[in-house]
Residue frames as a rotation matrix with the C-alpha (Angstrom) as fourth column:
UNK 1
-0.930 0.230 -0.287 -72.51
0.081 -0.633 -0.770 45.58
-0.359 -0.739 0.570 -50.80
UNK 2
-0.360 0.875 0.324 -76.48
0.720 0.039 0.693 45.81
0.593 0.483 -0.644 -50.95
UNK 3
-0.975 0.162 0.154 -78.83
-0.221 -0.810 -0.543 48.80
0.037 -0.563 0.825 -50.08
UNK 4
-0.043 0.972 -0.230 -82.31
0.999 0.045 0.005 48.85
0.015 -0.230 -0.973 -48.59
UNK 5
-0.965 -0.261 0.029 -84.38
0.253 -0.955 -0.157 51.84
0.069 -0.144 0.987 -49.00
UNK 6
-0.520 0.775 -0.359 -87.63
0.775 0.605 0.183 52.38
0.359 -0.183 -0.915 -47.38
UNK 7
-0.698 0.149 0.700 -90.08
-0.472 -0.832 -0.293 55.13
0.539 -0.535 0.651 -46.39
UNK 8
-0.570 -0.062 -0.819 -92.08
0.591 0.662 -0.461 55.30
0.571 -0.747 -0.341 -43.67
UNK 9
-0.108 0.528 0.843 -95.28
-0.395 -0.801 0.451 57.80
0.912 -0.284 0.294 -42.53
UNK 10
-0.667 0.248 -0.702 -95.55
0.586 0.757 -0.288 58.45
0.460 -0.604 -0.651 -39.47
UNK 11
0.594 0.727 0.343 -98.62
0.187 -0.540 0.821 60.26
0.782 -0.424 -0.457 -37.52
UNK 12
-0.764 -0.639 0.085 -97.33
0.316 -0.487 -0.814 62.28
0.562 -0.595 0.574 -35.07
UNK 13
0.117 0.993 -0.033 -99.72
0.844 -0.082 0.530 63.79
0.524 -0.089 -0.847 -32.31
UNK 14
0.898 -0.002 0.439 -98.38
0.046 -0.994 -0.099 67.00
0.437 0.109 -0.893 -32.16
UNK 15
-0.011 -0.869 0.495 -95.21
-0.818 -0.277 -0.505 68.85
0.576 -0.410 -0.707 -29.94
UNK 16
0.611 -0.244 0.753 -93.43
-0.495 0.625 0.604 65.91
-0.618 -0.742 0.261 -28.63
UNK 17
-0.347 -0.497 -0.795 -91.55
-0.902 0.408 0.139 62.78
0.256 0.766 -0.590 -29.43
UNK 18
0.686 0.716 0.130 -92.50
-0.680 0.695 -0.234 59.74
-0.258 0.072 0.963 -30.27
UNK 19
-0.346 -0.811 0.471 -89.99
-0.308 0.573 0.760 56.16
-0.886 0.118 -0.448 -30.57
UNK 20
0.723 0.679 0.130 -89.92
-0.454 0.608 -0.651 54.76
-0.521 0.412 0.748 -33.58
UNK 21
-0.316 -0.793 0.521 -87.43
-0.831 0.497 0.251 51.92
-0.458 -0.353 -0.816 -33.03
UNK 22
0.006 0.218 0.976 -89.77
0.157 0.964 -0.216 49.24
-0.988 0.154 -0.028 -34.20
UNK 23
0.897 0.426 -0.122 -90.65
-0.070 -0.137 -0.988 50.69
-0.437 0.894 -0.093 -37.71
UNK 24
0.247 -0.816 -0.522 -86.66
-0.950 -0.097 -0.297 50.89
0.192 0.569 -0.799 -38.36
UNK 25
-0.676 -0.572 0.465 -85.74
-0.609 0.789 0.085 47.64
-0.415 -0.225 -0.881 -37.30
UNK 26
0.222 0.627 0.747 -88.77
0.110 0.745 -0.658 46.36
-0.969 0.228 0.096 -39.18
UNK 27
0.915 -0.124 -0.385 -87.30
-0.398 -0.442 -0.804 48.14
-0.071 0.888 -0.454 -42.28
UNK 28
-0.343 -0.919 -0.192 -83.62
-0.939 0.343 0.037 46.35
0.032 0.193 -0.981 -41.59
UNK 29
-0.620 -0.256 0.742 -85.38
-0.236 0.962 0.135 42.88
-0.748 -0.092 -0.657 -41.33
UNK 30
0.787 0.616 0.020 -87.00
-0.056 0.104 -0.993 43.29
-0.614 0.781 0.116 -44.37
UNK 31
0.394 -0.643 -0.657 -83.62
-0.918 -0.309 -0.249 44.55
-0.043 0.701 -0.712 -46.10
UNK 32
0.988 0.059 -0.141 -82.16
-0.026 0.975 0.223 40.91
0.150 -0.216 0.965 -44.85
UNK 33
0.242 -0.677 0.695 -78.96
-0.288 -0.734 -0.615 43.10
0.927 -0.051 -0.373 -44.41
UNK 34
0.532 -0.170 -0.830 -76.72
0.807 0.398 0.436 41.38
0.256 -0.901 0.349 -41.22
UNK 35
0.036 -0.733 -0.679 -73.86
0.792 -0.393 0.467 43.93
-0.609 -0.555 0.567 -40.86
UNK 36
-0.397 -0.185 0.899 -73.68
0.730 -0.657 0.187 47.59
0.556 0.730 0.396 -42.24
UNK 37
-0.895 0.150 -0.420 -75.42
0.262 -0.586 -0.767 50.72
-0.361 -0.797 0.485 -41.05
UNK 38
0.022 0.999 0.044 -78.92
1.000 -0.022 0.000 51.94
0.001 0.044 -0.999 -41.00
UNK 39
-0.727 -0.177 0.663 -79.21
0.610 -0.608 0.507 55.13
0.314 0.774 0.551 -42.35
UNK 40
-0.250 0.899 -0.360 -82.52
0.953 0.164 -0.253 57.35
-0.169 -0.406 -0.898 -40.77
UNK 41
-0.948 -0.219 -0.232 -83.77
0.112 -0.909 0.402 61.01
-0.299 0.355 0.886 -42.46
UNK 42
0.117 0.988 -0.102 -87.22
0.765 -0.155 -0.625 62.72
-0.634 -0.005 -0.774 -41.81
UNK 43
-0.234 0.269 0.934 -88.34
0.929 -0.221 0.296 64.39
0.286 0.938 -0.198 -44.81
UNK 44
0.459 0.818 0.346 -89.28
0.585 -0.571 0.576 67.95
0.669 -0.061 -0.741 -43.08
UNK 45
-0.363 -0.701 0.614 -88.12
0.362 -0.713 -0.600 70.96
0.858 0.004 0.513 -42.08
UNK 46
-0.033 0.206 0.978 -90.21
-0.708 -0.695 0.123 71.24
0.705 -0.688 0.169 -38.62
UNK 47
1.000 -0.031 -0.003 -89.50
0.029 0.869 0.493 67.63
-0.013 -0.493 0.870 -36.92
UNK 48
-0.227 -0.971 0.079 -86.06
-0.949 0.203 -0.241 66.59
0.218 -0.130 -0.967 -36.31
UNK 49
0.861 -0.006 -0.508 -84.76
0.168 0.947 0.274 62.79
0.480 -0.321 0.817 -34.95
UNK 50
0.041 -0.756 0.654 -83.04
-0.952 -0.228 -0.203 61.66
0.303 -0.614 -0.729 -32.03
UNK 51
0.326 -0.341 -0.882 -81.39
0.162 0.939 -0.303 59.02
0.931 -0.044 0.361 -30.52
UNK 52
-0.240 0.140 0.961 -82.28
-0.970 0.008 -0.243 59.41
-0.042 -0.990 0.134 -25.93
UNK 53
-0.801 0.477 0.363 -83.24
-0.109 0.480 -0.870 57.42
-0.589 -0.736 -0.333 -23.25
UNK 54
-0.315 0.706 -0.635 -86.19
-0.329 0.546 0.770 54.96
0.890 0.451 0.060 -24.40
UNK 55
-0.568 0.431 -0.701 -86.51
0.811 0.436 -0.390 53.92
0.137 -0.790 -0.597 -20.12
UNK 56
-0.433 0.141 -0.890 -87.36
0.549 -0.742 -0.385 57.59
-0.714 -0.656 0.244 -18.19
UNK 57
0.081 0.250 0.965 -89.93
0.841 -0.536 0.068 59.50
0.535 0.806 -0.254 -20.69
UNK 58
0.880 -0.005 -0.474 -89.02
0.153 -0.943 0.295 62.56
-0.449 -0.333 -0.829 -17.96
UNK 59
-0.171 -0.946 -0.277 -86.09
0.273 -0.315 0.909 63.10
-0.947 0.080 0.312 -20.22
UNK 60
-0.548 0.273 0.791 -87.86
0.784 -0.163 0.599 63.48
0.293 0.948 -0.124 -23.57
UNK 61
0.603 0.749 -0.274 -89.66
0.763 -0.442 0.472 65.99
0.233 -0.494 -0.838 -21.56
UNK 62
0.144 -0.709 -0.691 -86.46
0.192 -0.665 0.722 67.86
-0.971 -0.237 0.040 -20.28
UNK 63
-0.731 -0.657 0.185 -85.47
0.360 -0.141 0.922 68.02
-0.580 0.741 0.340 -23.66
UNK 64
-0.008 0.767 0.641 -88.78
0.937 -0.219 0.273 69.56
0.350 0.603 -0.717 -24.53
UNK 65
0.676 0.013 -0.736 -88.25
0.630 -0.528 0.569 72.28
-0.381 -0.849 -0.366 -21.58
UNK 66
-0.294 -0.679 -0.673 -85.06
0.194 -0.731 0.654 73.26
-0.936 0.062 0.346 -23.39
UNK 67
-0.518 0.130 0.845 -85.99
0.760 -0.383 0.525 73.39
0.392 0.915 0.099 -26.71
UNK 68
0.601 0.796 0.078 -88.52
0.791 -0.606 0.088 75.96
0.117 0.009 -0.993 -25.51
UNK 69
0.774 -0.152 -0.614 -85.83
0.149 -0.900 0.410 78.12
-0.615 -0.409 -0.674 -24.51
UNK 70
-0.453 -0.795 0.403 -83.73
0.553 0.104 0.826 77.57
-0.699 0.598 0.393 -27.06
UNK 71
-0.947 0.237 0.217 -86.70
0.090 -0.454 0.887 78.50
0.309 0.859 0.408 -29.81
UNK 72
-0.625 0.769 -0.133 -89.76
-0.177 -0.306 -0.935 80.31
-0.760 -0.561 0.327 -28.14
UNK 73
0.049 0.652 0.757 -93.00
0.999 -0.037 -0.032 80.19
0.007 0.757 -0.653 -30.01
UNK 74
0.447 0.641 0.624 -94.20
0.676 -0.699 0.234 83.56
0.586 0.318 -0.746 -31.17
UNK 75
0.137 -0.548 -0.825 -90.89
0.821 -0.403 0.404 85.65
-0.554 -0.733 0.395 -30.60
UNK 76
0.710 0.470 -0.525 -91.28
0.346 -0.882 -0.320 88.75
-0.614 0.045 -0.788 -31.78
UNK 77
0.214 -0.610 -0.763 -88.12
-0.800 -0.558 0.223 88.75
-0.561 0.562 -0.607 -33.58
UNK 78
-0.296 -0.040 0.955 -89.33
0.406 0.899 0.163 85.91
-0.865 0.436 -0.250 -35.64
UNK 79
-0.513 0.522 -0.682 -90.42
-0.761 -0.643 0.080 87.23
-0.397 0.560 0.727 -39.26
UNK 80
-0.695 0.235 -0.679 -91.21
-0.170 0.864 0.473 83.44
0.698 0.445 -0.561 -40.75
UNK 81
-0.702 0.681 0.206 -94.84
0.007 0.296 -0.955 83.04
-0.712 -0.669 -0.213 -38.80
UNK 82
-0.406 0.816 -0.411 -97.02
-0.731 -0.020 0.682 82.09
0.548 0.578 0.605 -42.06
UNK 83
-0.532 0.034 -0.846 -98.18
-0.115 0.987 0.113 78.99
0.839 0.158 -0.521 -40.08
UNK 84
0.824 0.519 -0.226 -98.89
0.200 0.107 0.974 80.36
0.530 -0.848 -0.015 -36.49
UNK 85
0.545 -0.519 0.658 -96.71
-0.821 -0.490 0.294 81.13
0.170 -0.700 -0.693 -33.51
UNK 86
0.621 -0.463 0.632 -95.07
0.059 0.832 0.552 77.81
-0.782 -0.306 0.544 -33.42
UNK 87
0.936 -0.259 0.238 -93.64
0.285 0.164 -0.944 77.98
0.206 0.952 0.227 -37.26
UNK 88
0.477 -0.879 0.003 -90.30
-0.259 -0.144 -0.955 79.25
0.840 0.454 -0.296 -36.92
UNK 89
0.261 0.020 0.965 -90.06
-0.929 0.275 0.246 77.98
-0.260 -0.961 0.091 -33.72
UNK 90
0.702 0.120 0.702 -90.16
0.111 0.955 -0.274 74.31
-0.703 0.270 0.658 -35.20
UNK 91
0.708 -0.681 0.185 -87.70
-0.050 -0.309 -0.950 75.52
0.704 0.663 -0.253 -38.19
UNK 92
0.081 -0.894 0.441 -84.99
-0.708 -0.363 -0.606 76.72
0.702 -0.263 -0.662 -35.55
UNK 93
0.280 0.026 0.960 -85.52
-0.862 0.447 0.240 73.31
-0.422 -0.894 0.148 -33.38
UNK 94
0.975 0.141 0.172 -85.31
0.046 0.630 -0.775 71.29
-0.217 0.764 0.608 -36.45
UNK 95
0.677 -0.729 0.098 -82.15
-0.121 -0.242 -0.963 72.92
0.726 0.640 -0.252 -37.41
UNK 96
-0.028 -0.772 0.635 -80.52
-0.919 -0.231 -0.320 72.77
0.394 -0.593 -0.703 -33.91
UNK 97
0.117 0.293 0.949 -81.50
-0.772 0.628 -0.098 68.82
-0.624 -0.721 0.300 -33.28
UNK 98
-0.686 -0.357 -0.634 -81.25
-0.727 0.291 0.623 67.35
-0.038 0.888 -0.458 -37.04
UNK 99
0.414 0.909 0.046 -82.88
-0.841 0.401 -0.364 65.72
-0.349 0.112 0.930 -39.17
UNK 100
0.402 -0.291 -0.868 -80.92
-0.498 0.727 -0.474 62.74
0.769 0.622 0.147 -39.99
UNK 101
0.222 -0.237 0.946 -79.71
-0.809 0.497 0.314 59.67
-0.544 -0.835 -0.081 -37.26
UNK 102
0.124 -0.151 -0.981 -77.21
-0.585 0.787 -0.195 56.60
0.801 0.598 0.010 -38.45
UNK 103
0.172 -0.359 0.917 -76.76
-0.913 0.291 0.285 53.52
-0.369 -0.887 -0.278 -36.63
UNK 104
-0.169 -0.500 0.849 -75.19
-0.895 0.438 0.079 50.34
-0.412 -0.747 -0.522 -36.58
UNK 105
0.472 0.879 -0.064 -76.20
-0.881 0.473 -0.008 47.14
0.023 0.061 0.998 -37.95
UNK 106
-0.570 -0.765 0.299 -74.89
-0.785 0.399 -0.474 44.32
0.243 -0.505 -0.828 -36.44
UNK 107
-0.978 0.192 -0.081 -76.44
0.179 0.973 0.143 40.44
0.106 0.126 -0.986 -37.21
UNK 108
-0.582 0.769 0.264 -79.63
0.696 0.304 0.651 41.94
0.420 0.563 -0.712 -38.45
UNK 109
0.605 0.653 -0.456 -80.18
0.754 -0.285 0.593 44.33
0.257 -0.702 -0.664 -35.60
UNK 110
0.397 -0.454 0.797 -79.73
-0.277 -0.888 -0.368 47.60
0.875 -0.075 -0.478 -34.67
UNK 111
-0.062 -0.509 -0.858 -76.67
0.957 0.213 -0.195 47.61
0.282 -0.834 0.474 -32.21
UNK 112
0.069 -0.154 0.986 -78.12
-0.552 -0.829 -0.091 50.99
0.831 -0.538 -0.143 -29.98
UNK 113
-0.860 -0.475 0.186 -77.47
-0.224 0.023 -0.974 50.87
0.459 -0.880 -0.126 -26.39
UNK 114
-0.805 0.422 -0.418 -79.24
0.469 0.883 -0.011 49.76
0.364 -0.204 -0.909 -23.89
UNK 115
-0.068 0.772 -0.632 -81.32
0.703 -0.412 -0.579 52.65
-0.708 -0.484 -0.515 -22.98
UNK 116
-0.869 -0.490 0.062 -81.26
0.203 -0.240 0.949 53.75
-0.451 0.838 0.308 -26.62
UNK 117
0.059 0.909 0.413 -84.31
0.730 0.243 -0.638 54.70
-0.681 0.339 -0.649 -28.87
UNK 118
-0.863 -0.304 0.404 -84.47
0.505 -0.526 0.684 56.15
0.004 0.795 0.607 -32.43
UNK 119
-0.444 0.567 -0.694 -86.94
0.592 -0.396 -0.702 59.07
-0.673 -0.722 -0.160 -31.75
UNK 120
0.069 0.594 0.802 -89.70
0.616 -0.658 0.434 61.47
0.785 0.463 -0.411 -34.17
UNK 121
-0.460 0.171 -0.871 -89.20
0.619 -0.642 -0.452 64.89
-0.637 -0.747 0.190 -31.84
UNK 122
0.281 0.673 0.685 -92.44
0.846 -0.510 0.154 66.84
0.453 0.536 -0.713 -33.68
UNK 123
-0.871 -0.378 -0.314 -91.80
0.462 -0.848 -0.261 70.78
-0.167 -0.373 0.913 -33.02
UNK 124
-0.598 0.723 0.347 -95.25
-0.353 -0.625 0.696 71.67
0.720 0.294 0.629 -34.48
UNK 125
-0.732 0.529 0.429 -98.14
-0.399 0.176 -0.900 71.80
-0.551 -0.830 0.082 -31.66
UNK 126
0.287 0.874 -0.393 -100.77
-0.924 0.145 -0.352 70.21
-0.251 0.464 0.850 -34.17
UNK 127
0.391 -0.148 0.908 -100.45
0.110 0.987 0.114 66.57
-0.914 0.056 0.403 -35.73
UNK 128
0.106 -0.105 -0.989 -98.73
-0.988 -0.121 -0.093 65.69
-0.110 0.987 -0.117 -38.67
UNK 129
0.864 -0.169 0.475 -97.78
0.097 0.980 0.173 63.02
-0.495 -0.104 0.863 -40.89
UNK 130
0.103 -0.989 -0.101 -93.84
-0.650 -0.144 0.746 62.54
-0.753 -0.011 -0.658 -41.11
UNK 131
0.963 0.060 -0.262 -92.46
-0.211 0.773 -0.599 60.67
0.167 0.632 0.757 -44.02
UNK 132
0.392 -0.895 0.214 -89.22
-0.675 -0.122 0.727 59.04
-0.625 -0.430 -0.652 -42.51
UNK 133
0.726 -0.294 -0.622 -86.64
-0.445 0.489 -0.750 57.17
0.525 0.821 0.224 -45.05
UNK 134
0.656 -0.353 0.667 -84.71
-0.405 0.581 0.706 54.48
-0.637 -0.733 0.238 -43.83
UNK 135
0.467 -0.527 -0.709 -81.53
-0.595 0.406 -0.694 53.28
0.654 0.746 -0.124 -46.03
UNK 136
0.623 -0.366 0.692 -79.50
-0.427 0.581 0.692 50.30
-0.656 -0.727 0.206 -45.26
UNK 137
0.682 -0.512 -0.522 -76.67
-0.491 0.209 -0.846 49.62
0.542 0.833 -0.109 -46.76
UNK 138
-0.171 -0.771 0.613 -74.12
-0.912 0.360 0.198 46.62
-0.374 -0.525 -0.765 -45.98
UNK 139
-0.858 0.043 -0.511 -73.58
-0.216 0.874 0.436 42.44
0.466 0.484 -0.741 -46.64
């Protein structure tokens, strides 16, 4: 059994999500890893990662719609707001969306689906820069 272990910054450009399918699958054909599982885990407590629809970006959108109701900005029965009206907002979206995604690896290549995409879902309304770690482990 061999592991690959790789980070990865990405720039985010604030509240949204962003694919970043190519940067992992450029991190499993580096490992040279055919069969085993990719491994995927953002470093931060106000981003999360997902695995949606990569055709219809009006679903990365719905799923922005709820998250607002799920975790308003700048509810009043937030006490964690050193950051701004978004801060615990991002914290309690983070925590209800995770921050970790595994998949597949299957003759060098991730085996998602066909309308699959491994996803950065920023919660803060400013840019940042994510540091995402990629492990692979398998023959």
């Amino acid at each position: 059994m061999t592991t690959h272990q790789h980070s990865v910054v990405i720039q985010t450009r604030g509240r949204g999500s962003l694919e970043i399918t190519s940067q992992v699958t450029a991190v499993i054909h580096t490992s040279t890893i055919r069969t085993g599982i990719a491994h995927v885990f953002v470093q931060h407590t106000s981003c999360s990662l997902m695995i949606t629809e990569n055709a219809d970006p009006a679903v990365r959108r719905d799923l922005e719609t709820l998250a607002k109701r799920w975790a308003p900005d700048g509810d009043r029965g937030y006490q964690h707001d050193n950051e701004g009206d978004d801060d615990m907002a991002a914290h309690a979206r983070s925590v209800l969306t995770g921050s970790s995604v595994s998949v597949p690896v299957g003759a060098g290549e991730l085996m998602l689906g066909t309308w699959q995409g491994i996803y950065i879902w920023e919660h803060r309304t400013s840019p940042h820069g994510r540091t995402v770690v990629v492990t692979v482990t398998g023959e």
